[in-house]
C-alpha positions in Angstrom: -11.1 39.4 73.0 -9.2 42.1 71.7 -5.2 41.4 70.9 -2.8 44.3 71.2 0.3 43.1 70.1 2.1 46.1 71.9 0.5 44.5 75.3 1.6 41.1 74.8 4.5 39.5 77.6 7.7 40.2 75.0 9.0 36.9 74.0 13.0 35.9 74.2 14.6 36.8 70.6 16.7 33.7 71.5 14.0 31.6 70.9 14.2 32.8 67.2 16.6 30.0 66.1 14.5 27.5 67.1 11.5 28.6 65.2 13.9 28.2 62.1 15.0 25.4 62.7 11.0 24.4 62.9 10.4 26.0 59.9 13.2 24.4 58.0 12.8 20.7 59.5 8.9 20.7 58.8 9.7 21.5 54.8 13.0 19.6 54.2 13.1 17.8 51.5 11.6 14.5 52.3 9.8 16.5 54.9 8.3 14.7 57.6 4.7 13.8 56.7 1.5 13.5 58.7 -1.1 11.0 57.5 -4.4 12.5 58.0 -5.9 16.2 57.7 -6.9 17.4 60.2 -5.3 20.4 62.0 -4.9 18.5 65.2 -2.8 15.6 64.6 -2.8 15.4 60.6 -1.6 18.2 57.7 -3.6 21.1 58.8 -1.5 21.7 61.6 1.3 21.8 59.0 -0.8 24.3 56.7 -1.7 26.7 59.5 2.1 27.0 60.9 3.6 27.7 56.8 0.9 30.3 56.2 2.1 31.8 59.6 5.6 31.5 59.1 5.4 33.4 55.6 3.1 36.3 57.2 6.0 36.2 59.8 9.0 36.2 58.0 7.5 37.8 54.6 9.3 34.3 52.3 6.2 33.7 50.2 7.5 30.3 49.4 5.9 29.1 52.5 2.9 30.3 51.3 3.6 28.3 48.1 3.8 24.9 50.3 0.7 25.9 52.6 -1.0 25.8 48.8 0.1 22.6 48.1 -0.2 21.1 51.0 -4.0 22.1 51.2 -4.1 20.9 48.3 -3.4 17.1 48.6 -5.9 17.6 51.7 -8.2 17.9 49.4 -7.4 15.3 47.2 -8.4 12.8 51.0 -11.6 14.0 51.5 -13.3 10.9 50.7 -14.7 9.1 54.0 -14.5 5.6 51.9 -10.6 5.7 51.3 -9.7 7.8 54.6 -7.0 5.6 56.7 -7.5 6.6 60.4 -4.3 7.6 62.4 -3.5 8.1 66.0 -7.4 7.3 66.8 -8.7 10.2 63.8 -11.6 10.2 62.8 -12.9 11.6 59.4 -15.7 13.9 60.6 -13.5 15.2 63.1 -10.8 15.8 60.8 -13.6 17.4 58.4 -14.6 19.5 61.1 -10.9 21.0 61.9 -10.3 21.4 58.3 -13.3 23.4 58.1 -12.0 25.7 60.6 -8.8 26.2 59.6 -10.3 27.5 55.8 -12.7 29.7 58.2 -9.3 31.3 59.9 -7.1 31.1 56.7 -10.1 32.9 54.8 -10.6 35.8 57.3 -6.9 36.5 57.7 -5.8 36.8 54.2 -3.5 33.6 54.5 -4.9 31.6 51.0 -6.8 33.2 47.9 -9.1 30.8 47.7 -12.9 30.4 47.4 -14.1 27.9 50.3 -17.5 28.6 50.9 -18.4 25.9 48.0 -16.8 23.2 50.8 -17.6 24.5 54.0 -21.2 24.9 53.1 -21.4 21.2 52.7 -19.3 20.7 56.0 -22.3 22.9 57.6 -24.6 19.6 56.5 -22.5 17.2 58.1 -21.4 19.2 61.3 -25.3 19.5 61.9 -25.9 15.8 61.8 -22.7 15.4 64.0 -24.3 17.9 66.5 -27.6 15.9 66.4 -25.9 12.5 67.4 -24.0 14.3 69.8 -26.7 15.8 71.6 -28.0 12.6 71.9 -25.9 11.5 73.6 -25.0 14.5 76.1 -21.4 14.7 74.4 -20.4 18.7 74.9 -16.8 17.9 74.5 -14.7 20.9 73.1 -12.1 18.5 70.8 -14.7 15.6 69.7 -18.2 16.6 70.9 -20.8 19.5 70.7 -19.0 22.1 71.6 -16.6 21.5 69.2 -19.0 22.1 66.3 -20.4 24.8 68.1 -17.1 26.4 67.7 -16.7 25.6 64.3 -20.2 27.3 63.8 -19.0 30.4 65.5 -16.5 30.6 62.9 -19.4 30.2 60.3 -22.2 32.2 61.9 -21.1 35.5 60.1 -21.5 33.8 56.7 -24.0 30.7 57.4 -27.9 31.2 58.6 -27.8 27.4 59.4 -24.4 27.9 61.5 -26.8 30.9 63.1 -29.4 28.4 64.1 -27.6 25.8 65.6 -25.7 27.8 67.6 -29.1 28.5 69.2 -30.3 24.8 69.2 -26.8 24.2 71.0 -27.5 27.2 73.8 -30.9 25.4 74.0 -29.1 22.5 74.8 -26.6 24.0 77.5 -29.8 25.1 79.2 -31.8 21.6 79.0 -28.4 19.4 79.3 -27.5 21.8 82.8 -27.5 20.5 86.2 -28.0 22.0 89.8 -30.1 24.9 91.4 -29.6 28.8 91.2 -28.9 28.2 95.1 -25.9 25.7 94.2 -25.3 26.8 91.0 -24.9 25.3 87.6 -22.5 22.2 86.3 -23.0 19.8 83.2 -21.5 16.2 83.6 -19.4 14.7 81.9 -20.6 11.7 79.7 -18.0 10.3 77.5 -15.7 9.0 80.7 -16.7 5.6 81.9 -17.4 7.1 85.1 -19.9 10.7 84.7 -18.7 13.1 86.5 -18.7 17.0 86.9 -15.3 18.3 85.8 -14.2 21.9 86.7 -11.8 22.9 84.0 -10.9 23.9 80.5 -11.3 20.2 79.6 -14.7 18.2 79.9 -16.2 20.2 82.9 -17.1 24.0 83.7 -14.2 25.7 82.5 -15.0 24.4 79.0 -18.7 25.4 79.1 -18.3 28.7 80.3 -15.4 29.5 78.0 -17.9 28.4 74.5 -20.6 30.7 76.7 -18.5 33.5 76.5 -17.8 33.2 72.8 -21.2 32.6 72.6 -21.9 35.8 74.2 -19.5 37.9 72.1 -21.2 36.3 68.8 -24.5 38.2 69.7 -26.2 34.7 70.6 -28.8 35.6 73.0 -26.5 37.6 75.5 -28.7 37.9 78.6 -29.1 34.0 78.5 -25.6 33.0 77.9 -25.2 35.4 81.3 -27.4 34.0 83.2 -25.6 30.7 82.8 -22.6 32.2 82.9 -23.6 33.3 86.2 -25.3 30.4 88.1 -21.6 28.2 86.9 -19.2 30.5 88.4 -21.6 30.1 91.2 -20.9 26.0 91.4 -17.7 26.3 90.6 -16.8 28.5 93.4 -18.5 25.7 95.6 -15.9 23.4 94.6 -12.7 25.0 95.8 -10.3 23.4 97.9 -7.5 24.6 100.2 -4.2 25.3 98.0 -2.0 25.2 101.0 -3.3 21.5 101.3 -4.0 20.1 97.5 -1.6 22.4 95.6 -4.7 23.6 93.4 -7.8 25.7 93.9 -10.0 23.3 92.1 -10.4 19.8 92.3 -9.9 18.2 88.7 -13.6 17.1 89.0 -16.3 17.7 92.3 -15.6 15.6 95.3 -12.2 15.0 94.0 -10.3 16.3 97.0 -6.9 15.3 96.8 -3.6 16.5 95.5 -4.4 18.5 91.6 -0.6 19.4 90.4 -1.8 19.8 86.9 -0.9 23.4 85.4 -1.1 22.2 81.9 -3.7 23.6 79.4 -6.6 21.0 79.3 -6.5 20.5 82.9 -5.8 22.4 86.8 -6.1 25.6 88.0 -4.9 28.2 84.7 -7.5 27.0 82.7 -10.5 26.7 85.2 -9.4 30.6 86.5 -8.9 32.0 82.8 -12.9 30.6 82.4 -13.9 32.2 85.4 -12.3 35.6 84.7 -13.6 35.3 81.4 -17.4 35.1 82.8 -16.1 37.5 85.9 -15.6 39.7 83.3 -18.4 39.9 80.8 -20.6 39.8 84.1 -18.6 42.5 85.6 -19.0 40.6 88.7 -16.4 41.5 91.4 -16.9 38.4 93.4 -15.7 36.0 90.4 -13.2 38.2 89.2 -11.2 38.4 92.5 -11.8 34.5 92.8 -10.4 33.9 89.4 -7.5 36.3 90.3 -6.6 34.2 93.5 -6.5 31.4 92.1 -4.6 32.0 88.7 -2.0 34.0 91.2 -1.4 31.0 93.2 -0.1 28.9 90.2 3.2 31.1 89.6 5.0 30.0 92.0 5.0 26.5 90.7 7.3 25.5 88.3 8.7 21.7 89.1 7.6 19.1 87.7 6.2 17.6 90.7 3.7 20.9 91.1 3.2 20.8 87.7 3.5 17.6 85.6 5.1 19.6 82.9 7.4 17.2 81.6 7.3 18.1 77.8 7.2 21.1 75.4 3.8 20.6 73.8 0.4 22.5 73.7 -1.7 19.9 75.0 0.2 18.8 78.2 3.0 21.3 78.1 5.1 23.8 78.5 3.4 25.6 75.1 0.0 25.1 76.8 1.0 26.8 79.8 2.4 30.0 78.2 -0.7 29.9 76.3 -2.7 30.0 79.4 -0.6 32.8 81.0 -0.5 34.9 77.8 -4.1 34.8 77.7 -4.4 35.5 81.7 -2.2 38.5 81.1 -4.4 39.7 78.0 -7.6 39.6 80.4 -5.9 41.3 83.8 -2.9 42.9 82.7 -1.1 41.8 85.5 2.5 42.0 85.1 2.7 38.5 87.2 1.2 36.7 84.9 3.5 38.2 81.8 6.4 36.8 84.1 4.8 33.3 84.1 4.3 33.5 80.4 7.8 34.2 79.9 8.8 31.6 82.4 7.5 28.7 80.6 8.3 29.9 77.2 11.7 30.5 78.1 11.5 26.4 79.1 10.4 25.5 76.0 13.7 24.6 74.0 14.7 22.5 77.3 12.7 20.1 76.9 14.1 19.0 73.4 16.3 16.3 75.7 15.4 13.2 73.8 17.3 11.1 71.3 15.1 11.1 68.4 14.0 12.6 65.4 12.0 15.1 65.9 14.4 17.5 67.3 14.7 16.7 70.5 10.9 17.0 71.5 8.7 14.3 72.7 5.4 14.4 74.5 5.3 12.3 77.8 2.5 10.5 76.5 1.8 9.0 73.1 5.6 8.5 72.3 4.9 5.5 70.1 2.2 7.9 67.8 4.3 10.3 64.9 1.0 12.1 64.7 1.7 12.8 68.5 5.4 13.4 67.9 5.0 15.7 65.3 1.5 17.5 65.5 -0.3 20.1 66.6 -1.6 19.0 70.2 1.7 17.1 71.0 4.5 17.6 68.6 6.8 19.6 66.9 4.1 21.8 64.9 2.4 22.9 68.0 5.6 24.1 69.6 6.3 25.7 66.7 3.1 27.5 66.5 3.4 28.6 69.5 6.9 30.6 69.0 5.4 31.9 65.9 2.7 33.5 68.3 5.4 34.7 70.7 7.5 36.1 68.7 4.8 38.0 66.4 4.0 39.1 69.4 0.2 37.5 69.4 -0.2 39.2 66.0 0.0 35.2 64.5 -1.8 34.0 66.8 -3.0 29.8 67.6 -5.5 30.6 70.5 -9.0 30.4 68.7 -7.6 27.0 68.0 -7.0 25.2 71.7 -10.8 27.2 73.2 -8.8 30.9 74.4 -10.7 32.9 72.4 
């Protein structure tokens, strides 16, 4: 998906403080430190935001600390000494690190030779699709999916990254429930209760989003459409009323009761930027003014009870929702969606409320965790990523990192 960065919703130059402040609190001197890794709740996160801020502000000293930083990462990849935090796990972490060096490598960030590395991560991300094939585990953050995107990031460079990607479309087509008549849905496995989810997390949303990328890769186009297809299909069987449940979609099928969620991993923004996605690369009509409707129906909600945005981060908050919207406006242009996107990142520096020490921010859930506090999906890195994409105008840019490319 193409980024213009003359296209993007302009972002506030207010917010430019804040970022600084970011900057300068994540690299005092002792700065705050993150146990594990990973980008998600460990040092990668840390990594990715320093290269970013020296692109962005041209101080190569960040640059300097992105280095060092990466390298006392590697200085813990040893599964026997590896101390989980926050519920990490090592070949998780292993497989975020591996594609932060993918991104880092293709942008310039770090002069450094990773391919030695990441071709042994390649080994281990295969056996980690195996088991979770297994099991029926597609899940984007800890599951198939989520090495399948770490192999998109590899597929250029990797014949074996090439061939699971195929053994995972294989998988989509096997693992797939419903008719053509119905459509298309996987179900959910790792939830005590199975269930076929609609959204960006666990359900539809998620599949259909990896399909596209799929798609754009060159993997075996006219079947990633055809799925693609017969899952708008279901997923336009599952809408609801909004005048009566606040959302399109139900949160999962038969779930028909009030769905205020607006946050990235779950509700309406992510379910409709899927379907537009697929709407499209199909350049189906049908899906496309579906998508539309129901991505237009979320900007007028902006409490918290038509929300349950209650924080600043990516995951659960405000971040996530710009995010969404940003990425909305990149696909349709349309100026309401820019609006949105500047809505909620205008919000973002309200929510730093809280007595504590991590500026102000905490996420509404995890609030015992510093990994949460401070990290990429919850914390104060993820915020600050996310200004550093606003105010580069896209140009520095998180999405391939949260499933939005």
């Amino acid at each position: 998906m193409p980024v213009l960065a003359a296209t993007r919703p302009a972002a506030a130059p207010a917010l430019a403080p804040l970022l600084h402040t970011i900057a300068g609190y994540l690299n005092a001197e002792p700065a705050p430190a993150l146990a594990t890794f990973g980008v998600g709740t460990g040092k990668g996160g840390t990594i990715l935001f320093n290269c970013h801020y020296a692109a962005f502000t041209g101080d190569a000293r960040y640059y300097d600390r992105a280095l060092a930083e990466l390298e006392q990462v590697l200085a813990l990849l040893n599964p026997q000494t590896y101390k989980a935090d926050f519920g990490s796990n090592f070949y998780q972490e292993l497989l975020e690190l591996g594609e932060l060096l993918c991104y880092l490598g293709r942008h310039g960030h770090l002069d450094w030779d990773s391919e030695p590395l990441l071709r042994q991560i390649d080994t281990i991300q295969q056996e980690r699709l195996t088991q979770f094939l297994a099991t029926a585990n597609l899940e984007r953050r800890r599951g198939a999916l989520a090495v399948g995107a770490y192999f998109l990031r590899r597929a250029p460079h990797s014949a074996l990254a090439r061939e699971q990607l195929h053994r995972l479309l294989d998988s989509l087509e096997t693992l797939r429930q419903g008719d053509e008549e119905g459509g298309y849905y996987w179900v959910c496995h790792v939830i005590a209760e199975p269930r076929a989810y609609t959204g960006l997390s666990h359900g539809s949303g998620m599949v259909m989003s990896f399909l596209a990328d799929l798609h754009a890769a060159g993997i075996r186009p006219e079947a990633c459409e055809r799925l693609l297809h017969y899952a708008a299909r279901w997923l336009l069987g599952t809408r609801m009323d909004p005048a009566q449940f606040i959302s399109t979609f139900p949160l999962w099928a038969g779930k028909a009761d009030e769905t205020n969620n607006l946050c990235l991993i779950y509700g309406d923004l992510g379910t409709a930027y899927a379907l537009l996605r697929a709407a499209e690369l199909l350049d189906n009509e049908e899906y496309r003014t579906a998508a539309l409707a129901a991505a237009h129906c979320t900007t007028a909600r902006t409490s918290a009870a038509d929300t349950h945005i209650r924080d600043a981060s990516i995951y659960y908050g405000a971040a996530g929702t710009y995010l969404l919207y940003d990425a909305l406006y990149q696909l349709a242009g349309a100026e309401e969606f820019a609006q949105a996107a500047r809505y909620w990142l205008a919000r973002i520096p309200g929510f730093a409320t809280h007595d504590n020490d991590y500026l102000g921010f905490s996420p509404q859930f995890y609030r015992t965790y510093e990994a949460a506090q401070l990290g990429f999906g919850f914390g104060v890195v993820g915020i600050g990523l996310t200004l550093l994409q606003a105010l580069s105008g896209g140009r520095y840019s998180l999405s391939e990192f949260i499933g939005l490319t």
